[in-house]
C-alpha positions in Angstrom: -12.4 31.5 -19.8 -15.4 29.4 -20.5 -17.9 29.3 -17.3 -18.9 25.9 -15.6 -22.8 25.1 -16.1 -24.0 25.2 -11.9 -27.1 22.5 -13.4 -23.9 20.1 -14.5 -21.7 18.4 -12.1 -17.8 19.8 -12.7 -16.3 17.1 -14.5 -13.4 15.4 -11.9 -9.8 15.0 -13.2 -9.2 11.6 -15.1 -12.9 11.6 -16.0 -14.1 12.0 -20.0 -15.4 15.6 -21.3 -18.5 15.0 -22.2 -19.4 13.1 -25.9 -16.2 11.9 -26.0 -15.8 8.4 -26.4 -15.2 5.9 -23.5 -13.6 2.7 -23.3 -16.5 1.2 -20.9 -16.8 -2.3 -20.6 -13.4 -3.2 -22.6 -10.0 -4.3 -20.1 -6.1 -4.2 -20.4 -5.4 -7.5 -21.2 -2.4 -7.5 -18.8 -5.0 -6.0 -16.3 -7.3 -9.4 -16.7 -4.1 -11.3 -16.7 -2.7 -9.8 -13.8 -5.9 -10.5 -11.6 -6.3 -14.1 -12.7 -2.6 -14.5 -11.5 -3.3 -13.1 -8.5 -5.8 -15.0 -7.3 -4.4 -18.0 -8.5 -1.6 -17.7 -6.3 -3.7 -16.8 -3.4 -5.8 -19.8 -3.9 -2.3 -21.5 -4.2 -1.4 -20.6 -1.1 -4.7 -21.2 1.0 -4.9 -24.2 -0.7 -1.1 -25.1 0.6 -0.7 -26.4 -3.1 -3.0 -29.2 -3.3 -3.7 -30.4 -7.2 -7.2 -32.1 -6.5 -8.1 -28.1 -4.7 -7.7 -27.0 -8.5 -11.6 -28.8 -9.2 -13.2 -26.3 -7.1 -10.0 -23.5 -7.6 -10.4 -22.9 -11.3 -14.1 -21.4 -11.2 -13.3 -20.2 -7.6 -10.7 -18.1 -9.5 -12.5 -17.1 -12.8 -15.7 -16.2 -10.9 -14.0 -14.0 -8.0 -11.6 -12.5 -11.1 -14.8 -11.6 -13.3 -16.6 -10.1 -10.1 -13.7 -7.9 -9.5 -13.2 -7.1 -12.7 -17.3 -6.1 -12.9 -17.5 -4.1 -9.9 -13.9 -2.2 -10.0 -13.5 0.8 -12.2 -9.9 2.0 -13.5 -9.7 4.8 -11.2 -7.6 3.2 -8.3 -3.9 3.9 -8.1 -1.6 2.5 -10.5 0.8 -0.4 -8.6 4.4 -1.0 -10.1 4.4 -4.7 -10.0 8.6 -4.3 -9.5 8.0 -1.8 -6.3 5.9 -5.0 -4.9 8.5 -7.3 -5.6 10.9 -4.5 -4.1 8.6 -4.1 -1.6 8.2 -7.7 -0.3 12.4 -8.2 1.2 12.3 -4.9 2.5 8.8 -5.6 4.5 10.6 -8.9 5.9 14.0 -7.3 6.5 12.3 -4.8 8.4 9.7 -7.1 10.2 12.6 -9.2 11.7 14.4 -6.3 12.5 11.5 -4.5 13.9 10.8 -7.7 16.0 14.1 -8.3 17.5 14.8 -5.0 18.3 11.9 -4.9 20.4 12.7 -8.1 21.7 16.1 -7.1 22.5 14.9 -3.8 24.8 11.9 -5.3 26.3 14.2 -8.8 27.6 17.2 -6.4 28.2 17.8 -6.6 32.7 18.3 -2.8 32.0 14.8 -2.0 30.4 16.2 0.7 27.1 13.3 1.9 26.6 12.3 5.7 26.3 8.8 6.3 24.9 8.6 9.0 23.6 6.3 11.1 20.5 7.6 13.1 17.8 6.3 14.3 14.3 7.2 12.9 10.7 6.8 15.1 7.9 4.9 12.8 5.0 6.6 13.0 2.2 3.9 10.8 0.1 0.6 12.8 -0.7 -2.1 9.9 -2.1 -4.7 8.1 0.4 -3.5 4.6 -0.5 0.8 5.0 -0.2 -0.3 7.1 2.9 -2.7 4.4 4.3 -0.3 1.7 3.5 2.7 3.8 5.3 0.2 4.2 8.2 -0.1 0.4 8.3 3.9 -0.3 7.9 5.6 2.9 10.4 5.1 -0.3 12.9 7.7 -2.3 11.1 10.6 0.5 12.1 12.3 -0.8 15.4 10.0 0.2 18.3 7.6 3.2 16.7 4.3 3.0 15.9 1.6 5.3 14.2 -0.2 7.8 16.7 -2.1 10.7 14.6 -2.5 12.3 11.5 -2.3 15.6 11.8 -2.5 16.9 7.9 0.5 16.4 6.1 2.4 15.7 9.7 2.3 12.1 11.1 3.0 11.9 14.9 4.8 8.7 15.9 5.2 6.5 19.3 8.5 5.5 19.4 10.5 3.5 22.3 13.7 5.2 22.6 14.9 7.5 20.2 18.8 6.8 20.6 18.1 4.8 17.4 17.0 7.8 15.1 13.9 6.0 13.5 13.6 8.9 11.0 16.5 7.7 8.5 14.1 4.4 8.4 10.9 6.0 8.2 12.6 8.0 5.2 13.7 4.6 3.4 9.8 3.2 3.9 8.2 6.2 2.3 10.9 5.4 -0.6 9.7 1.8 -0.6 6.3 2.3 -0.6 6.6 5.8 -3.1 8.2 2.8 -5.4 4.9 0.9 -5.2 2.6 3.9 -6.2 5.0 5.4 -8.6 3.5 8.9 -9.0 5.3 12.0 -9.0 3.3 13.1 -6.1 4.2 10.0 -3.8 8.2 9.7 -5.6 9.9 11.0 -2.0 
């Protein structure tokens, strides 16, 4: 077993041993591509679709695409561009239902609600799916994120006569589609 050299910094997983050759500087074409669709649609859309916005949206575009191109590096999470798109009707299936069911309990004569707190095992091990399922437990009918207790979330629900479990279960799936790692495939 070959010892580590405590005057050198252990080299971090995904990171080149040292002398051999690096790609620095040089892009995935679909990478480039990818950003500069990206922001064009986002321009796109703040623009509401305007032609004469495209004057000022082409550079707008190319120079916030080259700064983010210059000031990333490659070591963020790789996204499945079909777990977005897969992604996107489940986020508004689940925002309408979310909505009305709340809706529903809180206008109900006979208030249903019964708050109450119980823990979720996380499934999904990375920072960003778990940040992202952090931001989206709200979206299940009447829960919401409390704590983070390791791999154990603890979540605020209204009544529990719905089981929000079996739903948390399918957004860990949704997201785990997104990051498509083994470590975040639920």
């Amino acid at each position: 077993m070959q010892r580590q050299d405590p005057r050198r910094p252990a080299r971090r997983s995904g990171e080149p041993a040292a002398g051999a050759p690096t790609t620095a500087g040089r892009r995935d074409p679909a990478a480039v591509v990818a950003t500069v669709a990206g922001l064009a649609v986002l321009w796109w859309v703040l623009s509401e679709g305007a032609p004469a916005s495209w004057l000022v949206g082409i550079p707008a575009v190319l120079a916030a695409a080259w700064a983010f191109l210059r000031l990333s590096n490659n070591a963020g999470p790789r996204i499945s561009p079909r777990g977005v798109l897969g992604f996107v009707p489940f986020f508004l299936a689940a925002s309408l239902r979310g909505g009305m069911d709340v809706f529903g309990r809180v206008m109900s004569p006979r208030l249903r609600i019964r708050p109450d707190i119980f823990p979720y095992p996380l499934t999904l091990r990375t920072d960003t799916a778990r940040t992202l399922f952090l931001a989206c437990v709200s979206l299940v009918p009447g829960t919401l994120s409390v704590r983070l207790e390791g791999d154990t979330l603890q979540v605020h629900a209204l009544a529990l006569d719905a089981d929000p479990r079996t739903e948390l279960v399918a957004l860990e799936r949704a997201i785990g589609r997104i990051f498509p790692t083994a470590e975040d495939t639920p």
